[in-house]
NUMI-205355 format. One record per residue (C-alpha): chain; residue in three letters; x, y, z; residue number from 0. Coordinates in Angstrom, 2 decimals. Each point is the difference from the previous one (the first is absolute). Layout:
N
ATOM   chain   resn        c1        c2        c3   resi
ATOM       A    ALA         X         Y         Z    NUM
...
END
This chain:
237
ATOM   chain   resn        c1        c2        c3   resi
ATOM       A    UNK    -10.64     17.78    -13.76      0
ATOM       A    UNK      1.59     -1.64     -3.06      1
ATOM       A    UNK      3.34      0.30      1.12      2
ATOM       A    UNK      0.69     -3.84     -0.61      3
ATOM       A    UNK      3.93      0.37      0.56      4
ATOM       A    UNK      0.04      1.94      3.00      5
ATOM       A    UNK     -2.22     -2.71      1.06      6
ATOM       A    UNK      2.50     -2.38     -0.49      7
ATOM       A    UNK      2.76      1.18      1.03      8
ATOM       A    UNK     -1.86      0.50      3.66      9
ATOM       A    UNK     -1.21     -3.57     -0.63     10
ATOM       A    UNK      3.64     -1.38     -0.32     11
ATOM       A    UNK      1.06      2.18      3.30     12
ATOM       A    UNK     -2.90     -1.64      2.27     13
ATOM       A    UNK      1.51     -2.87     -1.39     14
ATOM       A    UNK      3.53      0.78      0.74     15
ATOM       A    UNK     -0.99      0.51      4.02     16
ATOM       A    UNK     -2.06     -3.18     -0.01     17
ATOM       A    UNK     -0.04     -2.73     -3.84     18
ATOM       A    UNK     -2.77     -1.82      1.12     19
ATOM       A    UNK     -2.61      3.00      0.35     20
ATOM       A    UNK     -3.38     -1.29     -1.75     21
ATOM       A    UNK     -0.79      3.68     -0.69     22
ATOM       A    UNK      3.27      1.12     -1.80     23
ATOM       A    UNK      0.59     -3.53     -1.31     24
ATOM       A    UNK     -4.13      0.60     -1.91     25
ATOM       A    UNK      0.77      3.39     -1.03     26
ATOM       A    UNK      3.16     -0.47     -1.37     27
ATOM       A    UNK     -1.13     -2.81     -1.57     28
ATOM       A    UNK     -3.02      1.39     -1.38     29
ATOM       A    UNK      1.87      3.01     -1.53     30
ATOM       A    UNK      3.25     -2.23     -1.80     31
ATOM       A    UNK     -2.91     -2.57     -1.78     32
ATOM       A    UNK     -1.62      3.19     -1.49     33
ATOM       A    UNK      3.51      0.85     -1.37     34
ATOM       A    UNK      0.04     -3.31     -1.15     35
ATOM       A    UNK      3.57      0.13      1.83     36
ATOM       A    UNK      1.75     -3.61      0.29     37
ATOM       A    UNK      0.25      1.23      4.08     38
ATOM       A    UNK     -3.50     -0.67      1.01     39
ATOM       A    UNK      1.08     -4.15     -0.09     40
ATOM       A    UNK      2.02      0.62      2.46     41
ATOM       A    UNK     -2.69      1.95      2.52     42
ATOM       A    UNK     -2.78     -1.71     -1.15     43
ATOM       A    UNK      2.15     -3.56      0.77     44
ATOM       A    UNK      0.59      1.42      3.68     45
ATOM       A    UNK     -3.59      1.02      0.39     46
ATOM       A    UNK     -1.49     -3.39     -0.49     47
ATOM       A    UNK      2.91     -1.57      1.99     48
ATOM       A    UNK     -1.27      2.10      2.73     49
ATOM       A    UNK     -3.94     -0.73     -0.89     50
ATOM       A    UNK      0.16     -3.19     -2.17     51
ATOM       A    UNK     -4.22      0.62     -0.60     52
ATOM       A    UNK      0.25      3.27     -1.36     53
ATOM       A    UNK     -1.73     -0.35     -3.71     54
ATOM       A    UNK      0.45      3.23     -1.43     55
ATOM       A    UNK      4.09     -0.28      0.68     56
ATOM       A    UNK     -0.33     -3.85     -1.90     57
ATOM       A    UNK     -1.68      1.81     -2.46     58
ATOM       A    UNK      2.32      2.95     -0.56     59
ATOM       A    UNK      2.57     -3.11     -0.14     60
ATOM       A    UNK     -1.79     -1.52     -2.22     61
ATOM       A    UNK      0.40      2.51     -2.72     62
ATOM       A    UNK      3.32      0.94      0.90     63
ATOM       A    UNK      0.77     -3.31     -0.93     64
ATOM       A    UNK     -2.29     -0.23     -3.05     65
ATOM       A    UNK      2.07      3.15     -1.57     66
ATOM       A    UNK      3.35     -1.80      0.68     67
ATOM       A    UNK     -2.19     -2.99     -1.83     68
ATOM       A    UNK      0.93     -2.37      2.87     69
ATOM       A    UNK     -3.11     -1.93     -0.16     70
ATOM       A    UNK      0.81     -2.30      2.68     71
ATOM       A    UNK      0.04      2.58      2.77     72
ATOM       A    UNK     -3.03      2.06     -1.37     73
ATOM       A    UNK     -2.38     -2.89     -0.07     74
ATOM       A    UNK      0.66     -0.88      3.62     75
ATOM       A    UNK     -0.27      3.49      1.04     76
ATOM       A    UNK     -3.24      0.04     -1.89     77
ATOM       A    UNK     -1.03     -2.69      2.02     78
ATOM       A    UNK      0.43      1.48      3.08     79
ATOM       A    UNK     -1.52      3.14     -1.35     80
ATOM       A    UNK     -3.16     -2.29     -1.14     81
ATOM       A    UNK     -2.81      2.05      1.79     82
ATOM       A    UNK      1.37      3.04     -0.73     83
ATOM       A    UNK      1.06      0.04     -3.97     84
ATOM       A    UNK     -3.50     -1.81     -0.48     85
ATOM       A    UNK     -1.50      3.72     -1.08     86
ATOM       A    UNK      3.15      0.69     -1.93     87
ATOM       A    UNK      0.08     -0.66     -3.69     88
ATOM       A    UNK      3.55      1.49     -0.14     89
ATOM       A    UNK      0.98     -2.51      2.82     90
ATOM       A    UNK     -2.22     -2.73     -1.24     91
ATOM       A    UNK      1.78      0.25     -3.48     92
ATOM       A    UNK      3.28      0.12      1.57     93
ATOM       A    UNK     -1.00     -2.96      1.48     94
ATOM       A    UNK     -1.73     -2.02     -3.01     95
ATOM       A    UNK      3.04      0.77     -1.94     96
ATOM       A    UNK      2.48     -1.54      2.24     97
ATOM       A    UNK     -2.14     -2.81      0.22     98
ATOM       A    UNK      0.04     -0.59     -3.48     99
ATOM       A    UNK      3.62      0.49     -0.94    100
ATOM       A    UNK      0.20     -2.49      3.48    101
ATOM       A    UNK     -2.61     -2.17     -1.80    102
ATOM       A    UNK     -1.97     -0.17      3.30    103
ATOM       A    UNK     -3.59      0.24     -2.50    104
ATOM       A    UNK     -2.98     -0.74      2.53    105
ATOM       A    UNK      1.47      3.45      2.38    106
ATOM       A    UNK      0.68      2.15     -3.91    107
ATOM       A    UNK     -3.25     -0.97     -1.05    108
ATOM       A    UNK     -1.67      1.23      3.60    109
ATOM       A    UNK      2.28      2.93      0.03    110
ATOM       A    UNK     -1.51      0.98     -3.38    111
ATOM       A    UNK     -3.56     -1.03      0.72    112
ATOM       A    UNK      0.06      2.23      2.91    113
ATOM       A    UNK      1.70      2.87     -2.01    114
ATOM       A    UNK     -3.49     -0.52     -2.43    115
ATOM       A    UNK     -2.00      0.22      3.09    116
ATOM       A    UNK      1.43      3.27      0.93    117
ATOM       A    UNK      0.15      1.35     -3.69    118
ATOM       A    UNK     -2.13     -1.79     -2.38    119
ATOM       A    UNK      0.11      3.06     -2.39    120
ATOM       A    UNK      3.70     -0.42     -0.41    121
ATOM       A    UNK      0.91     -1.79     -3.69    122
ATOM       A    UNK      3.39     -0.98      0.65    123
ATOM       A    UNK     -0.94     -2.25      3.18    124
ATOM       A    UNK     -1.86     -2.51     -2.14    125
ATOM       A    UNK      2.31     -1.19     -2.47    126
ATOM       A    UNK      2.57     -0.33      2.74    127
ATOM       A    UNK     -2.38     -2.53      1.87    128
ATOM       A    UNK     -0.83     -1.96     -3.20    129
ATOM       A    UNK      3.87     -0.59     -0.34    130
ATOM       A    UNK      0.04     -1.48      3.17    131
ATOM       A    UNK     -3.28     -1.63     -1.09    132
ATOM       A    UNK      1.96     -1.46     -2.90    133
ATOM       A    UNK      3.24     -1.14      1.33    134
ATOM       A    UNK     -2.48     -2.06      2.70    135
ATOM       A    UNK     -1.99     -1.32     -2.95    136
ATOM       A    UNK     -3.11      1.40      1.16    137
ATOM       A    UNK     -0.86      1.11     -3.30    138
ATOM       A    UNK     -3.54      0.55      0.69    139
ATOM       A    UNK      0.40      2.28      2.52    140
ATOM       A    UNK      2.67      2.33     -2.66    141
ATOM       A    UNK     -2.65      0.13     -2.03    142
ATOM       A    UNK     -2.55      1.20      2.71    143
ATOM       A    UNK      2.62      2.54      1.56    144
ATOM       A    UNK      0.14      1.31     -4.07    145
ATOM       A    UNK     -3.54      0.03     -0.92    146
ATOM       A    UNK     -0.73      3.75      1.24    147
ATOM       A    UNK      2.98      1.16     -2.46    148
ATOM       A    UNK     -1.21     -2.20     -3.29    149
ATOM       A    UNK     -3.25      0.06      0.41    150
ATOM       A    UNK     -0.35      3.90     -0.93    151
ATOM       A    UNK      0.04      2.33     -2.94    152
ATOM       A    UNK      3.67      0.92      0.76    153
ATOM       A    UNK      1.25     -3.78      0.80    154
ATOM       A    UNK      3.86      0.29      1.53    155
ATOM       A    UNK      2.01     -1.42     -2.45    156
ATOM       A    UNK      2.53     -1.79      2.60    157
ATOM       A    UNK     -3.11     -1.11      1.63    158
ATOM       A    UNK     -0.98     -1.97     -3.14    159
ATOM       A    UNK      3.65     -1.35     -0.24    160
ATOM       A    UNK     -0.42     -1.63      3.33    161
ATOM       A    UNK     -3.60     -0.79     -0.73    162
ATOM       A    UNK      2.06     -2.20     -3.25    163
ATOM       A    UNK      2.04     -1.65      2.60    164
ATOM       A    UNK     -2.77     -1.51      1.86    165
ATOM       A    UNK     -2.29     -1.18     -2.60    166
ATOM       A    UNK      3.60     -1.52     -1.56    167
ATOM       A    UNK      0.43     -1.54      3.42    168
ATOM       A    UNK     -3.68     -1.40      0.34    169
ATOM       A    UNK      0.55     -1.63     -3.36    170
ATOM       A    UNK     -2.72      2.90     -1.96    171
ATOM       A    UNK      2.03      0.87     -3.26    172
ATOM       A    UNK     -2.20      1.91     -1.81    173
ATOM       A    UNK     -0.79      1.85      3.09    174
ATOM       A    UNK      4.02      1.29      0.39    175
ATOM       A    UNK      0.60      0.66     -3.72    176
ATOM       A    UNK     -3.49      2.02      0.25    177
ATOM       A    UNK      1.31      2.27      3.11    178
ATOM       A    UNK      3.67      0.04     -1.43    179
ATOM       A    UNK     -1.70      1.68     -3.30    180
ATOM       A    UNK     -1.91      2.47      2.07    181
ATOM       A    UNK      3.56      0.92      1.92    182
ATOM       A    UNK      1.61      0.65     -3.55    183
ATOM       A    UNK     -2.79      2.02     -1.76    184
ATOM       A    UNK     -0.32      2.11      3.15    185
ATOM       A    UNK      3.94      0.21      0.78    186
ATOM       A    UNK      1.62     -0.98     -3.29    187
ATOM       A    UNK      3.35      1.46      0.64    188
ATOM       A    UNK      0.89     -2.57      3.11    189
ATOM       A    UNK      2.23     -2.31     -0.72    190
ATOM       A    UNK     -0.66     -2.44      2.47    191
ATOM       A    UNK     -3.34     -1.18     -1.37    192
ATOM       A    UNK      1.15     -1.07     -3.23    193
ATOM       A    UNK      2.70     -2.16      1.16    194
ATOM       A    UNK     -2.73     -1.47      2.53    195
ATOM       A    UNK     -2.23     -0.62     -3.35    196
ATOM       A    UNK      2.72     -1.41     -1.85    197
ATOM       A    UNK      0.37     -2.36      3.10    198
ATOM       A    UNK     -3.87     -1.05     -0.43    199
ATOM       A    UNK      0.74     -0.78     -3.08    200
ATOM       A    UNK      3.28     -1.85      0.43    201
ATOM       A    UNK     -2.11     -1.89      2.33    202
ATOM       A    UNK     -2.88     -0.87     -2.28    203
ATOM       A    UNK      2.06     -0.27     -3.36    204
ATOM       A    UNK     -2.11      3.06     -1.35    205
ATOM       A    UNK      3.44      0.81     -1.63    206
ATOM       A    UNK     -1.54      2.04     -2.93    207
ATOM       A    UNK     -2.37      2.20      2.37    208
ATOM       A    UNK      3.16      0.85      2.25    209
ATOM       A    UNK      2.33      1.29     -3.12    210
ATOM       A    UNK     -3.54      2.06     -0.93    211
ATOM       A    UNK      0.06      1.19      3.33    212
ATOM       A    UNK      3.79      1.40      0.25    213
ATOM       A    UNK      0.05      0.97     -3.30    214
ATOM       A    UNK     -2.33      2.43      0.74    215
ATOM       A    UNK      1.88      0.70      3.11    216
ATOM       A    UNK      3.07      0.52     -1.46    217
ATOM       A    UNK     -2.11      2.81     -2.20    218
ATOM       A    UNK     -0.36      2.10      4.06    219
ATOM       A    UNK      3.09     -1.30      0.93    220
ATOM       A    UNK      2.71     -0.31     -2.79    221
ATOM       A    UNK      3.24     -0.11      2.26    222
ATOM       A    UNK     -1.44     -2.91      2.02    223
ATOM       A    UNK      2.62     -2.82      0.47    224
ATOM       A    UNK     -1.98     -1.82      1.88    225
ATOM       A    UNK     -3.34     -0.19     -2.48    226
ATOM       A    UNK      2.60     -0.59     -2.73    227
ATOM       A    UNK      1.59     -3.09      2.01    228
ATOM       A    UNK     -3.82     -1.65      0.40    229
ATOM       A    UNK     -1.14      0.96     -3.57    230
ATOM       A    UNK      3.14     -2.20     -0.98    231
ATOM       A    UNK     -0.68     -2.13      2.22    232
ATOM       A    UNK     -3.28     -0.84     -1.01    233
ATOM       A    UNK      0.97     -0.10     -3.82    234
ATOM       A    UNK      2.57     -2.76      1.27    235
ATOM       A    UNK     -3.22     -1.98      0.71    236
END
């Protein structure tokens, strides 16, 4: 009927007459992780006490834990919740994120590779993966993950960033500075890619195409401290 706290509150008397009632224990449960309220820990820890097995609880735990950001506890809840969060994305990026910060990268990268599976039409899961990609120096594979965002009329400007990283990685210069160009012209009000040009070209010694470069950054962005601090930088040089 809706009537989620009278629920409850006939939930938590069951459980008065007898705590270890699966049925109260579920509801109770189920109602207080909808709340998001810090209780359903406590009755989802006594449910899988009770049934060690039962996935959906691990799961629930699992982001219960996640939003306290103890990643520890999610992943291994996660684990235990394997079959069931494997349809998931929310779950499965729960899951891939703890990894990451946890730097376990071969279960992040399947966490995300499953989250494509499910939802291939969803932007934001690719450059995610190619990070992972990146950190595990699979640079190929970043640039494969990215390759339905550049390769359109409307390219995806971070896409291209990362793209940058890769070809930097796999030792194709002209390749980066080519993507990194694309980022600026399409975005050329984000920071971030001129201080990763200026690094190309602190890299390469192309000292007199990285002061072009934030100079005419500084023209989108005149209160930058940080393009200032590069441009000098690279006039050191």
């Amino acid at each position: 009927m809706g009537c989620s706290a009278e629920a409850l509150a006939t939930y938590k008397r069951a459980l008065r007459i007898e705590p270890n009632y699966l049925p109260a224990l579920e509801g109770a449960a189920e109602i207080e992780y909808q709340r998001k309220n810090p209780d359903a820990k406590a009755l989802l820890t006594r449910i899988v006490s009770l049934r060690p097995n039962d996935q959906r609880a691990h799961g629930m735990l699992g982001a219960v834990a996640f939003a306290r950001q103890d990643c520890s506890d999610a992943v291994e809840h996660f684990r235990r919740a394997a079959e069931l969060i494997s349809a998931n994305a929310e779950a499965l990026g729960q899951d891939g994120v703890c990894n990451l910060r946890l730097k376990n990268l071969g279960s992040a990268t399947s966490d995300f590779q499953k989250i494509l599976a499910l939802r291939s039409d969803v932007s934001a899961v690719r450059p995610r993966l190619a990070i992972i990609y990146l950190i595990d120096q699979k640079n190929q594979e970043a640039l494969d993950v990215l390759q339905p965002l550049v390769a359109t009329d409307s390219p995806d400007p971070d896409a291209l960033a990362l793209s940058a990283d890769a070809y930097e990685a796999m030792g194709k210069t002209p390749e980066a500075v080519s993507s990194l160009c694309q980022a600026i012209v399409l975005r050329p009000d984000k920071e971030e890619y001129y201080l990763h040009f200026a690094d190309l070209c602190f890299t390469h010694s192309s000292y007199d195409a990285g002061v072009a470069m934030l100079t005419a950054g500084l023209k989108r962005l005149p209160k930058s401290a940080s393009i200032y601090l590069a441009r000098g930088v690279l006039y050191v040089q």
